[in-house]
PAVO-798253 format. One record per residue (C-alpha): x, y, z; residue in one letter; residue number from 1; chain. Coordinates in steps of 0.5 Angstrom, whole numbers, plus 500, padded with zeros to 3 digits. Example, Ala and Ser with C-alpha at 12.3 -4.5 7.8 and 13.67 -1.06 7.14 Angstrom:
residues 2
- 525|491|516|A|1|A;
- 527|498|514|S|2|A;
This chain:
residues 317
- 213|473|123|X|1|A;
- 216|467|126|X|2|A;
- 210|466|129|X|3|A;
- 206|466|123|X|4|A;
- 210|462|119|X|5|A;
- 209|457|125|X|6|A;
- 201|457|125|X|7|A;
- 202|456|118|X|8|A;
- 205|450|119|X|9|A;
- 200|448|123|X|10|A;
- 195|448|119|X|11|A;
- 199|445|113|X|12|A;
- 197|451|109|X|13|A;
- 201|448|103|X|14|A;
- 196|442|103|X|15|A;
- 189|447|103|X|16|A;
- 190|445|096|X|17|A;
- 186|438|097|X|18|A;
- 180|443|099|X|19|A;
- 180|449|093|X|20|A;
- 180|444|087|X|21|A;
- 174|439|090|X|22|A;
- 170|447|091|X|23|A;
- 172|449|084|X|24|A;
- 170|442|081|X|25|A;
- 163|442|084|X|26|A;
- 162|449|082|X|27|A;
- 164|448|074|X|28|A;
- 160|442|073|X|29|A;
- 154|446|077|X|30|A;
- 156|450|070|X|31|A;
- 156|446|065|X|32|A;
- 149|443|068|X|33|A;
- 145|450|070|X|34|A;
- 149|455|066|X|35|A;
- 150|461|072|X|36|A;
- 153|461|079|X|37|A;
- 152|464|085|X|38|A;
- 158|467|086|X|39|A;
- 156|469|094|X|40|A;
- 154|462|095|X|41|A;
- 161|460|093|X|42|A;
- 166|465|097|X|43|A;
- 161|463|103|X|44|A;
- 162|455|102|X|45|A;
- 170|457|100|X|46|A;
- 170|460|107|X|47|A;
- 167|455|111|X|48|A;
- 170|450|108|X|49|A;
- 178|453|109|X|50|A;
- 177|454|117|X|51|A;
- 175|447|117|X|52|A;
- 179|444|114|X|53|A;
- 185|449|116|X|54|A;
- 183|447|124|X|55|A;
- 182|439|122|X|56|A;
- 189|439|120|X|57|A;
- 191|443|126|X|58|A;
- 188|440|131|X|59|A;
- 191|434|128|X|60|A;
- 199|436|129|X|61|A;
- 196|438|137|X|62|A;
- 192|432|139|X|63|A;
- 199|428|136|X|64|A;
- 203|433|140|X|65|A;
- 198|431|146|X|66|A;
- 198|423|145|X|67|A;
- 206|422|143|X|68|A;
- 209|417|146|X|69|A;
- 215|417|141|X|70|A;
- 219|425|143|X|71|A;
- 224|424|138|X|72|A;
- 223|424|129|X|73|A;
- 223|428|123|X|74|A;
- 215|428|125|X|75|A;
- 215|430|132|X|76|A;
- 221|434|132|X|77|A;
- 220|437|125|X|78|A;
- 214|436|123|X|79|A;
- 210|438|128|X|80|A;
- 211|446|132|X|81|A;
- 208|445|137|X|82|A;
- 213|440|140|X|83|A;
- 218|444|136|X|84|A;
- 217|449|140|X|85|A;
- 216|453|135|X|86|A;
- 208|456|138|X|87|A;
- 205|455|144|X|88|A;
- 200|450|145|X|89|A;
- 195|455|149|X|90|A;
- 196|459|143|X|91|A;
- 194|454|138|X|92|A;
- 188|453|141|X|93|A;
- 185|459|141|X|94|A;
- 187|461|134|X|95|A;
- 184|454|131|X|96|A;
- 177|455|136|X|97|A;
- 177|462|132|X|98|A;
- 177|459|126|X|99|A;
- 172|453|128|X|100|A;
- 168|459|130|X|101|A;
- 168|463|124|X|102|A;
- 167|457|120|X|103|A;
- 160|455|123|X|104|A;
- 158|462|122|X|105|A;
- 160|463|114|X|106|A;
- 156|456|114|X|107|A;
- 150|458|117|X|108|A;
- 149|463|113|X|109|A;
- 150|459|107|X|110|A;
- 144|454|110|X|111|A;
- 140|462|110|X|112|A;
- 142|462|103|X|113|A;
- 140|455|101|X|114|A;
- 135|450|105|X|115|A;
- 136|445|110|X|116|A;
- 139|439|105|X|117|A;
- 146|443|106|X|118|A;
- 145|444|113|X|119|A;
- 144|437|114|X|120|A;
- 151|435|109|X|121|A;
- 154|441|113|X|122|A;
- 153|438|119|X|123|A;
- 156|431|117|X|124|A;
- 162|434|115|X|125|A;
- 163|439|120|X|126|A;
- 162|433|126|X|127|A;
- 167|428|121|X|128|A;
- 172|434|120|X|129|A;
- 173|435|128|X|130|A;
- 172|427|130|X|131|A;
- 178|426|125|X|132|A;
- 182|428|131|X|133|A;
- 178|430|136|X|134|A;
- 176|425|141|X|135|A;
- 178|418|144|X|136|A;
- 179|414|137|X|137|A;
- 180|420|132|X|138|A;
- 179|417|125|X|139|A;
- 185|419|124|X|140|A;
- 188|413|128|X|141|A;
- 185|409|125|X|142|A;
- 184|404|118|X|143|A;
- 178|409|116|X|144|A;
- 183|416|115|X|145|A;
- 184|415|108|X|146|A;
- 176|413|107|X|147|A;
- 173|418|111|X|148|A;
- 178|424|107|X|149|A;
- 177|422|101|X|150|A;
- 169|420|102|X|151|A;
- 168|427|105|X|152|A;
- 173|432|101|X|153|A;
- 174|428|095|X|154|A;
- 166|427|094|X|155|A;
- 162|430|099|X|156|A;
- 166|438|099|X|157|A;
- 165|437|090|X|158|A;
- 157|435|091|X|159|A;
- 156|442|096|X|160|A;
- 160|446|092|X|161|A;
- 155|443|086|X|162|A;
- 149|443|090|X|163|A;
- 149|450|092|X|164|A;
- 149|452|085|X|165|A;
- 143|449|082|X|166|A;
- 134|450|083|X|167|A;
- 131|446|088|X|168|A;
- 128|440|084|X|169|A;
- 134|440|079|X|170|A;
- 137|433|082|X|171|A;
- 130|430|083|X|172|A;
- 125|432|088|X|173|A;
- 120|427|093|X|174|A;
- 113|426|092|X|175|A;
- 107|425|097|X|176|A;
- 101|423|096|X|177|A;
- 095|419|100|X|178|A;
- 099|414|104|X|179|A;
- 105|413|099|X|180|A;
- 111|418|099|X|181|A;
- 116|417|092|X|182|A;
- 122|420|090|X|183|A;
- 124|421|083|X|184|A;
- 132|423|081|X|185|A;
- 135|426|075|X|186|A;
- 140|422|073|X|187|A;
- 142|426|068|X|188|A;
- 143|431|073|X|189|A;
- 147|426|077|X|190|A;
- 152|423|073|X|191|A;
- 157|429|072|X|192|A;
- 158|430|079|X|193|A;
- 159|423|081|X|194|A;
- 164|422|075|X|195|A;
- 166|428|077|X|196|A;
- 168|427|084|X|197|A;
- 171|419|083|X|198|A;
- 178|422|081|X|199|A;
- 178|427|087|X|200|A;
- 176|421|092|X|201|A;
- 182|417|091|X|202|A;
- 188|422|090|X|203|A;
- 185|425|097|X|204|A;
- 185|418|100|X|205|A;
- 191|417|096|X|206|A;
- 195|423|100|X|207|A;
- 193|420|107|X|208|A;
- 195|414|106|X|209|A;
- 203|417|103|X|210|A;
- 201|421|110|X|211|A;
- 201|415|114|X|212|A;
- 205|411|110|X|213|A;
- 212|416|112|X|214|A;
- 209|415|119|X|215|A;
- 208|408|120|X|216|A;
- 214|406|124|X|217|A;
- 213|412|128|X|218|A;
- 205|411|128|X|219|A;
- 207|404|131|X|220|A;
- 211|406|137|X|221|A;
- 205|411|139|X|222|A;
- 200|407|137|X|223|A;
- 196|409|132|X|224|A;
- 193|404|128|X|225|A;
- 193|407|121|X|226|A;
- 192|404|114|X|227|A;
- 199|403|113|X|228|A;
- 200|400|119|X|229|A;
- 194|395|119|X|230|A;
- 195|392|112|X|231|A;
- 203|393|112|X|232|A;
- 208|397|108|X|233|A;
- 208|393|101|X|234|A;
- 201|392|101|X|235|A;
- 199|399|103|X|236|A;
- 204|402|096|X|237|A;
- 200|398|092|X|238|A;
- 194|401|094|X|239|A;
- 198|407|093|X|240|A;
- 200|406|086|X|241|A;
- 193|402|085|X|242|A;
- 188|409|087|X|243|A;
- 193|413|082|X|244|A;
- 191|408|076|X|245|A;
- 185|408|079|X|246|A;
- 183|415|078|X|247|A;
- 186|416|071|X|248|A;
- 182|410|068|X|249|A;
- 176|413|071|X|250|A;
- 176|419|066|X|251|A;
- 176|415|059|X|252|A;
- 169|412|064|X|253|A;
- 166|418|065|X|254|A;
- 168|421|057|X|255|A;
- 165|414|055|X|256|A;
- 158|415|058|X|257|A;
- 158|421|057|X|258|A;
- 158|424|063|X|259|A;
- 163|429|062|X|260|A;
- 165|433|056|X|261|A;
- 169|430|051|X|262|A;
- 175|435|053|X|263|A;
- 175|431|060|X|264|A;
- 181|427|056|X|265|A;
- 186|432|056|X|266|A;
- 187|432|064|X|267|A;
- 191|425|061|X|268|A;
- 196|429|059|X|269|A;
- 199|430|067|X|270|A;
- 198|422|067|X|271|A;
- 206|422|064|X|272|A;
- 209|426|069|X|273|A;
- 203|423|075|X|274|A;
- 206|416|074|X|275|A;
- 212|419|075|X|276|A;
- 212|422|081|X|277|A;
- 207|416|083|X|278|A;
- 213|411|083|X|279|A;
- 219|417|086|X|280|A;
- 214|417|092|X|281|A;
- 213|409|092|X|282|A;
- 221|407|091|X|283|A;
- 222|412|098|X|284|A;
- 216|414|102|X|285|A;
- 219|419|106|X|286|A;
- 216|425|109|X|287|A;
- 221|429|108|X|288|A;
- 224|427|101|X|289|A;
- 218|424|098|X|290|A;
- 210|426|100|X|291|A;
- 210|432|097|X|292|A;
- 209|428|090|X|293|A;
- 202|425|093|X|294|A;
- 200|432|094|X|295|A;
- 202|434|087|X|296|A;
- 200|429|084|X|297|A;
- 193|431|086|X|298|A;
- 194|438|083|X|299|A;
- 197|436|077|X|300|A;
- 191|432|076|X|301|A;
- 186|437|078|X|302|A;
- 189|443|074|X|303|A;
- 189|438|068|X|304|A;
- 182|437|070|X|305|A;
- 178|443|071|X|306|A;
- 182|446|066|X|307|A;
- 179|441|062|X|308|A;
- 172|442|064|X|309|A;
- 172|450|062|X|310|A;
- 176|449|055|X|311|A;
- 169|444|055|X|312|A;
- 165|450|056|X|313|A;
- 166|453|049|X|314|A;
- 164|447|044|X|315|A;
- 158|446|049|X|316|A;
- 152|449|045|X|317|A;
């Protein structure tokens, strides 16, 4: 039991969230525009993309174990089990190579299902999620985690997810004729899931950089040049502050053009208590006291949202 508690807390299991609201969200809006959904395509994509985002996340904690310069701290000595002693380096290895591989299996199977669009889009994700802690500058060291996880998990999981779904040539299609190729979108196709997704991208990118704002000064000591630690402390809790704003303001956008259904609005009702819970975390940002409230944030937000979206589904004929 202890052993599997450790894993989980490896992985961050409570943080897997961030991956399932962006796979549901694709998956409705795909509903609202087709009116169906493949339910096989979306268990296999659901699959995939928890074994990714389960092994990004786990050899994150390794490679900090591996790089740490700093052997004391609520992040090294707590945080993290590995150097906690609470499981085994080797055996952590082993365990995430095996989710790594059966990742790469549930996501060629959905590229046999669909064509080669998702496998070039699976392909990306899948060499971003392993250069995000692998390699000799993993992105999560740099300026571009928060960038690079909100872009990809925040927008690129919901348009697969949404993708998946439709009939080749529902988001446009490429044309060729005798010396000339033209291509030819449909926009109206194209904009819930744009709209759709802007929340998601910066209450992801949001809850990495309450990640590296809890670690700066330990990220300092081990060298890993964060956002926070490049921009600073005051600036990066405005920025903070400001992608939470941000996200909010986009759903009156998106109702306003029309991209969504008027009952988007009601995923407002949460900004009451996000706002809240956005000023706890920026009056104190600490790890152990007060990140949790990035994470909520996203899903409060992402309930309100998705739930908005199905209630949607009942005025839309």
């Amino acid at each position: 039991m202890k052993s599997i508690k450790a894993f989980l807390k490896l992985v961050e299991i409570k943080t897997k969230v961030a991956s399932v609201f962006p796979l549901l969200l694709g998956t409705i809006i795909a509903y609202t525009v087709k009116e169906s959904i493949d339910l096989i395509n979306f268990f296999i994509m659901g699959l995939s993309l928890l074994c990714i985002d389960l092994a990004t996340t786990g050899f994150n904690h390794y490679y900090d174990y591996k790089r740490a310069l700093l052997k004391s701290g609520y992040h090294y000595e707590e945080h993290n089990p590995l150097s906690a002693g609470e499981i085994k380096p080797k055996t952590a290895v082993y365990l995430l190579s095996g989710i790594v591989l059966l990742g790469i299996v549930a996501g060629l199977l959905l590229v046999l299902r669909t064509d080669a669009v998702v496998l070039a889009l699976g392909a990306v994700s899948f060499a971003v999620g392993l250069g995000y802690s692998m390699g000799p500058l993993p992105i999560s060291r740099t300026i571009l985690g928060e960038v690079t996880s909100g872009l990809f998990m925040g927008g690129l999981i919901p348009f697969i997810a949404f993708y998946i779904q439709l009939e080749p040539g529902m988001l446009g299609a490429l044309q060729r004729s005798p010396g000339v190729f033209s291509a030819s979108l449909n926009t109206e196709a194209w904009l819930p899931i744009l709209f759709g997704a802007v929340p998601m991208i910066l209450f992801i990118a949001d809850i990495m950089l309450a990640n590296n704002l809890c670690d700066a000064e330990e990220d300092i000591l081990n060298k890993r040049y964060t956002l926070p630690v490049s921009i600073g402390r005051k600036k990066a809790v405005w920025l903070f502050k400001g992608l939470v704003y941000a996200a909010l303001f986009s759903v009156p956008v998106a109702v306003l053009v029309k991209a969504l259904p008027w009952t988007y609005i009601l995923a407002l009702l949460m900004a009451p208590k996000i706002l809240k819970q956005t000023q706890q975390f920026a009056k104190n940002p600490v790890k152990a006291l007060t990140f949790k409230y990035a994470v909520k944030n996203m899903f409060l937000f992402s309930l309100a949202a998705i739930s908005s979206l199905i209630l949607g589904l009942f005025f839309q004929h």
